[in-house]
C-alpha positions in Angstrom: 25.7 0.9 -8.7 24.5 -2.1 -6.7 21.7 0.3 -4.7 20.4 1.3 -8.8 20.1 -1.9 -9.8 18.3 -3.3 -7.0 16.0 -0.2 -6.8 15.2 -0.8 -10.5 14.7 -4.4 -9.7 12.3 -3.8 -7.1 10.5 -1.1 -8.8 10.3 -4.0 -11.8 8.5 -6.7 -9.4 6.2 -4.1 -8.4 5.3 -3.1 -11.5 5.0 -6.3 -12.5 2.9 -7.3 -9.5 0.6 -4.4 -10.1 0.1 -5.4 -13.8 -1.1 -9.2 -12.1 -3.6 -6.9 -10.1 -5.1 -5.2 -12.3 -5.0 -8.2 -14.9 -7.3 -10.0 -12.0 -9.2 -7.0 -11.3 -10.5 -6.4 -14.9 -11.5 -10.1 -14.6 -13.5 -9.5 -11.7 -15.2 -6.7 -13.6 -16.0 -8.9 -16.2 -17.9 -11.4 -13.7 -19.4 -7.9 -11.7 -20.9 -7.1 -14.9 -22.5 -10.1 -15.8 -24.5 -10.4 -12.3 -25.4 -7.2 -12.7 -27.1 -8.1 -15.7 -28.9 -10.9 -14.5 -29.7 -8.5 -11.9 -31.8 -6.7 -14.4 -29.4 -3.6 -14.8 -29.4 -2.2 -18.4 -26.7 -3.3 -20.9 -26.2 0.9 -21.5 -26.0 1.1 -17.6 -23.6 -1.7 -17.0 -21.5 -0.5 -20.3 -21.6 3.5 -19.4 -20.7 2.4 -15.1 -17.9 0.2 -16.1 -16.3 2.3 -19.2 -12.6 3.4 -18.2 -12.9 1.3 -14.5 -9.7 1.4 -12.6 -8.5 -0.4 -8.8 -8.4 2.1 -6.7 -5.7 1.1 -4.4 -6.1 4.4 -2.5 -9.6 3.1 -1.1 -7.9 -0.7 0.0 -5.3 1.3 1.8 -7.8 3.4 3.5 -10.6 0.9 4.2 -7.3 -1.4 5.6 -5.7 1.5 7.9 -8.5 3.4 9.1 -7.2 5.6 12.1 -7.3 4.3 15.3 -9.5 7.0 17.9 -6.6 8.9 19.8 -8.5 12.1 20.7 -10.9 13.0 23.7 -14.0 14.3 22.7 -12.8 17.4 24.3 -10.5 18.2 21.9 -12.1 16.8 19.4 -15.1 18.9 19.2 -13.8 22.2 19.0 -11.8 20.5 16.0 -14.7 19.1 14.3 -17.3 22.2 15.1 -15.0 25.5 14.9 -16.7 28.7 15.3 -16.3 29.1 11.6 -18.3 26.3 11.1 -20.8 27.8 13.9 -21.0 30.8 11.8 -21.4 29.2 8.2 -24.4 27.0 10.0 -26.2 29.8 11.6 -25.6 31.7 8.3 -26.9 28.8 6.3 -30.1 27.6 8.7 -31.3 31.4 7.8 -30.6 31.8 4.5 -32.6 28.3 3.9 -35.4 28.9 6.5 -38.8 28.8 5.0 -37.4 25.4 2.9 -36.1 24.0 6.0 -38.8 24.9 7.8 -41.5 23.0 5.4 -39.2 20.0 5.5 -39.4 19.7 9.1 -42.8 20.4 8.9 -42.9 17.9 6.6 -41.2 15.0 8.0 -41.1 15.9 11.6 -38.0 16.8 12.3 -36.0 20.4 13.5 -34.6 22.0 10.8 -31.2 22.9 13.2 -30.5 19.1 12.8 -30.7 18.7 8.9 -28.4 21.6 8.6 -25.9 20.3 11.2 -25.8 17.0 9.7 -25.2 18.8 6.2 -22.4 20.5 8.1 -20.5 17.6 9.9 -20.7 15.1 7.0 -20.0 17.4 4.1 -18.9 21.3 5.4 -22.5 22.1 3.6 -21.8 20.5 0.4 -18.4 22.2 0.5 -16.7 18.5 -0.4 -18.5 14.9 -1.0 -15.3 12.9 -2.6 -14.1 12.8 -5.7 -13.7 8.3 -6.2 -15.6 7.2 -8.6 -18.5 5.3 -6.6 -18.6 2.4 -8.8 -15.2 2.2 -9.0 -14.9 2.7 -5.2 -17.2 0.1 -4.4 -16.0 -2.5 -7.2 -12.1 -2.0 -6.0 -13.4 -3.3 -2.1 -15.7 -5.8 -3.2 -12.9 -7.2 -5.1 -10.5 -7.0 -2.4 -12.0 -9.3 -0.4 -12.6 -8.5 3.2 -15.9 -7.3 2.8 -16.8 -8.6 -0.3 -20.8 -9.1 -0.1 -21.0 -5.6 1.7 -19.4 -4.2 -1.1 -20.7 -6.1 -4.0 -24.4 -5.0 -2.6 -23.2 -1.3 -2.6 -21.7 -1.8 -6.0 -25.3 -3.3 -7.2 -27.2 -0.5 -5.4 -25.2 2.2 -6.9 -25.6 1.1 -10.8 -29.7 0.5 -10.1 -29.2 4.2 -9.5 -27.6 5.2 -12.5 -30.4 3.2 -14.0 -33.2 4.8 -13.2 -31.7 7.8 -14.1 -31.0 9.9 -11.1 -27.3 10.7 -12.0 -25.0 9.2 -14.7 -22.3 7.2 -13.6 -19.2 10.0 -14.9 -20.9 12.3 -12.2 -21.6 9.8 -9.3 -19.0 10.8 -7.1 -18.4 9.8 -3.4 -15.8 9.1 -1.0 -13.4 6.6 -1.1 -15.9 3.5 0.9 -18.6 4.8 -1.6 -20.6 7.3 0.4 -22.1 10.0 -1.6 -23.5 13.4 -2.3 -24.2 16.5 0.4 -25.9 13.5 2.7 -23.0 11.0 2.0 -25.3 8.3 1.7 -24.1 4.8 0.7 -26.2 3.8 -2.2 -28.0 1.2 -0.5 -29.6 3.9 2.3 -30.2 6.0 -1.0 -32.4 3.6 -2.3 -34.3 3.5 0.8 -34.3 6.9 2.3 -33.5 9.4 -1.0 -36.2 12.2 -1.7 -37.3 13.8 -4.9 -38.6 17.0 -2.9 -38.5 19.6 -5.8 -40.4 17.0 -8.3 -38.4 16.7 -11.2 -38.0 13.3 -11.1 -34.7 12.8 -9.8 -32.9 12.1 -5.9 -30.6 14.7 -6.2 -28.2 14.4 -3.4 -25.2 16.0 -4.9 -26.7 19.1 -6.5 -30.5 20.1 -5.2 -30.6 21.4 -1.4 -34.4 20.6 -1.6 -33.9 16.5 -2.0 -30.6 16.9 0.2 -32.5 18.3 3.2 -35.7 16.2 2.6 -33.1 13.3 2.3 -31.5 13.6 5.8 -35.1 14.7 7.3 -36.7 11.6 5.9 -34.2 8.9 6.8 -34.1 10.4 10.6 -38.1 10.1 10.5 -37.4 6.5 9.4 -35.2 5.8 12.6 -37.6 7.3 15.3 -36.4 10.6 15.2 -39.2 12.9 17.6 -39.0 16.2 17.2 -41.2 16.9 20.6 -37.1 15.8 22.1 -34.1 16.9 22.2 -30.8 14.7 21.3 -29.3 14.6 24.7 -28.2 16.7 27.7 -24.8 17.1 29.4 -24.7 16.2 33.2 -22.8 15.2 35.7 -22.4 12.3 37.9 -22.0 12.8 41.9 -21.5 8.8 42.9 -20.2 5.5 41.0 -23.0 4.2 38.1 -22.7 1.1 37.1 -21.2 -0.3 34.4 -24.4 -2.3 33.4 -26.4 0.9 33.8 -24.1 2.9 31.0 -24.9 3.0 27.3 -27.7 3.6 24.9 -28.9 0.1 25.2 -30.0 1.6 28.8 -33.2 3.6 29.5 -34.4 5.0 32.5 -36.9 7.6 33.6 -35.0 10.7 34.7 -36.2 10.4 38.1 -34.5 7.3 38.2 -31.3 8.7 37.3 -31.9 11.8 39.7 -32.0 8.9 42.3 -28.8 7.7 40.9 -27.2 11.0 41.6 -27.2 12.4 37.9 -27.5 16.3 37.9 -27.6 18.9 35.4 -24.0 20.1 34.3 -24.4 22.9 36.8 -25.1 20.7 39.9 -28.8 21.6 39.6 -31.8 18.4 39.4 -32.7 17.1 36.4 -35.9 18.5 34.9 -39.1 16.6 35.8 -40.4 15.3 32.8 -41.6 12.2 31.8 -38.5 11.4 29.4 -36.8 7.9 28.7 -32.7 8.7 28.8 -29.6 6.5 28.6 -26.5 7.7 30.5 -23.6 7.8 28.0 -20.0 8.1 28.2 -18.4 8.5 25.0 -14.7 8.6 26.6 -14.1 7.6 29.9 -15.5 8.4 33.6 -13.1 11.5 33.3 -14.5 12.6 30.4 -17.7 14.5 29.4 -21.3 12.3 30.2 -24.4 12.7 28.6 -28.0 11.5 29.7 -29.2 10.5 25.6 -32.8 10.6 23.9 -33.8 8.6 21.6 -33.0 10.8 18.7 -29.3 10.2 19.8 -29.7 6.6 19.4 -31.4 8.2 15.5 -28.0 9.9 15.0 -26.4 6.9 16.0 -28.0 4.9 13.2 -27.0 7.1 10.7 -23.0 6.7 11.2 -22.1 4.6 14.5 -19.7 6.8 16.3 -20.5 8.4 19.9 -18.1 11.3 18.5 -20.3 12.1 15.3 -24.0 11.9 17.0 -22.3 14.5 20.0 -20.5 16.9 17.2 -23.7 16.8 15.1 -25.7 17.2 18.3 -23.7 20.2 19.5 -24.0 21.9 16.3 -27.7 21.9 16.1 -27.6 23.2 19.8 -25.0 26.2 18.3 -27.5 26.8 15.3 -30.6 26.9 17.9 -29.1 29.1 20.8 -27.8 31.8 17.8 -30.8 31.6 16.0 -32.6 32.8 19.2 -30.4 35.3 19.9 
């Protein structure tokens, strides 16, 4: 009898406690909507973004316990780029060629990596999040930690509803607020968003032709080179040090031939004229790879060694099977 009543008492308190919440969340909303206002968003923006808003408490939790990296990149790639995947990508990259192929053309960059990135952030549009954005955004702006961050997303995202490129009951993202088949936050799609088939909207979620003219044109943006590579896997045959490792590092790869760096088969390095970084995403036991400068372009699009290799790898998959 004792354990019931002080499991309904404690179920009370947090009812209660999550009534307080929400009771202070709505009156953040109010203030939200009145900057965005002065902002210059429309009243029929501001009133359509905001209708029905909820706290997401699902997005706190996960912007507050975001995993910790336990893997090694060896087990984590064959995780993150199955053959499946392998196979959907090849399938894909040839299905889509002559688009893809104009778009590279277009902005400079290889088709394989628009459709790799496609694949790594959203499994080819397979699944972009179901949160609300605005409701994403508002929840994590309003719980505090990275309020302005937030707040800018959350101001970002209703210009977009504003100039009409998606109404806010379809703008859907994950839970931090990234969206569409590019999982862009709505600040980069301000900035990097195409209208490639000319209707007059940035179609991220729906329109392959704006989703891979999307990805193509913010990699042109952050020095991607299509004349390089992304990087190369090699091995090391005496100590580097420390101060020599990272992107921040560039050599000539001459100089890291002097420095004992070899091809992954023990053979030299190829004699080209080519700035590289030497790179360990795990450890010195773990895989090494002299990086381009289109890795350090991957790297600005999501900051994870893990992401730029797996996205990296992929395109390699989709070029290798392509020439097959």
């Amino acid at each position: 009898m004792l354990k019931r009543t002080l499991t309904a008492l404690a179920l009370a308190l947090g009812s209660t406690a999550f009534a307080a919440e929400q009771q202070e969340f709505n009156a953040y909303v109010e203030e939200l909507k009145q900057e965005a206002l002065a902002a210059g968003i429309t009243p029929a923006t501001v009133d359509s973004a905001f209708d029905g808003i909820k706290l997401y408490k699902r997005a706190i939790s996960a912007d507050r316990n975001q995993p910790e990296q336990k893997k090694t990149l060896d087990t984590y790639l064959p995780q993150a780029v199955p053959q499946w995947k392998v196979d959907q990508a090849v399938r894909l990259y040839r299905e889509h060629k002559p688009l893809l192929e104009e778009i590279g053309e277009t902005y400079g960059v290889q088709p394989r990596f628009i459709v790799a990135l496609w694949g790594i952030e959203t499994n080819f549009g397979g699944y972009t999040g179901n949160f609300s954005v605005i409701g994403a955004t508002a929840s994590l702006a309003f719980e505090g930690r990275r309020e302005a961050f937030f707040k800018e997303q959350l101001m970002a995202a209703l210009t977009i509803i504003d100039q009409g490129h998606i109404t806010a009951d379809k703008m859907k993202g994950s839970w931090a607020g990234a969206m569409g088949q590019t999982q862009f936050m709505p600040t980069s799609f301000l900035s990097y968003a195409q209208d490639y088939d000319g209707d007059g909207r940035m179609d991220i979620w729906h329109t392959l032709p704006d989703v891979f003219a999307s990805a193509a044109y913010y990699l042109q943006q952050v020095g991607w080179n299509d004349d390089l590579t992304w990087a190369r896997q090699v091995t090391v045959t005496q100590p580097i040090d420390d101060e020599l490792k990272g992107t921040k590092v560039k050599r000539s790869l001459a100089q890291w031939q002097e420095m004992g760096v070899r091809r992954y088969d023990g053979t030299d390095l190829p004699q080209r004229d080519i700035q590289a970084s030497l790179v360990f995403p795990d450890d010195e036991s773990g895989r090494v790879y002299l990086t381009y400068d289109n890795y350090d372009a991957l790297l600005r699009w999501n900051r994870s060694h893990y992401f730029a290799v797996v996205v990296g790898y992929l395109s390699d998959r989709i070029k290798f099977a392509d020439t097959n």
